[in-house]
Every structure is written in structure tokens, then in C-alpha cells.
C-alpha positions in Angstrom: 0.0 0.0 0.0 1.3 3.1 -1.0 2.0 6.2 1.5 -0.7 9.2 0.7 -0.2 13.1 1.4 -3.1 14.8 3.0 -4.9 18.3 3.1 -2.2 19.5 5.7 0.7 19.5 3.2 2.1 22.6 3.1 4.1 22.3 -0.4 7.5 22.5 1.3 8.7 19.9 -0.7 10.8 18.4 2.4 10.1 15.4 1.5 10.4 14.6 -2.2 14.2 15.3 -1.9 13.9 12.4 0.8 12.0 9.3 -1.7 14.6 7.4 -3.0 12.4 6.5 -5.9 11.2 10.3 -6.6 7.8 8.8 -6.6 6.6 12.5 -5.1 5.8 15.7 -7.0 4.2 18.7 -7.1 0.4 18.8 -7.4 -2.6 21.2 -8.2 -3.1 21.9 -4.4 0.1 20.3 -2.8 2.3 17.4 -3.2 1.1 13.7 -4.3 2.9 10.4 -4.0 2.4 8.0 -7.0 1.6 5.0 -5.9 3.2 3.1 -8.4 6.3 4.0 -8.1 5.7 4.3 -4.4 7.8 1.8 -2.2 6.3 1.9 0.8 9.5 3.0 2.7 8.6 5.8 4.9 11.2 8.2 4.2 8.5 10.6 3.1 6.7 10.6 6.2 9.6 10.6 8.5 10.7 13.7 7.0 7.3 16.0 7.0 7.0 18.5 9.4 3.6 18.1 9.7 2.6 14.5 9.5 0.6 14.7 6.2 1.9 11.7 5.2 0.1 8.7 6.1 0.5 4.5 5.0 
């Protein structure tokens, strides 16, 4: 299952220079995760500031 970013993103970008796939990029409204290319490795979430990022 593949991490998602919520409404609480702020678009600081913190943590797409943290996926080691650069599976995250910049959306209409704020960052989005593709699950696809999502590995499920937490990096993302670890790194936001705050805790948009969800399994």
C-alpha cells in the first residue's frame, strides 16, 4: 500500500528530496505520492514537518 499526502501538506517539498524512488511531486493543491512508483519505505513521512503523510 502506497504512502498518501493529505490536506495538511504545506508544499515545502521536504520530502520529495527524501523518496529514494522520486515517486513524489508537485500537485494542483500540494504534493502527491504516486503510488506506483511508491515503495512503501517511509522516508517521506519521516521527514514531513507536519505528519501529512500517512500509510
Amino acid at each position: 500500500m502506497a504512502y498518501k499526502i493529505s490536506d495538511e501538506c504545506i508544499s515545502c517539498g521536504a520530502c520529495a528530496s527524501e523518496c529514494p524512488v522520486e515517486a513524489i511531486s508537485e500537485g494542483a493543491s500540494h504534493f502527491e505520492i504516486d503510488a506506483d512508483a511508491c515503495i512503501d519505505c517511509g522516508s517521506c513521512a519521516a521527514t514531513c514537518p507536519t505528519g501529512a503523510i500517512e500509510a
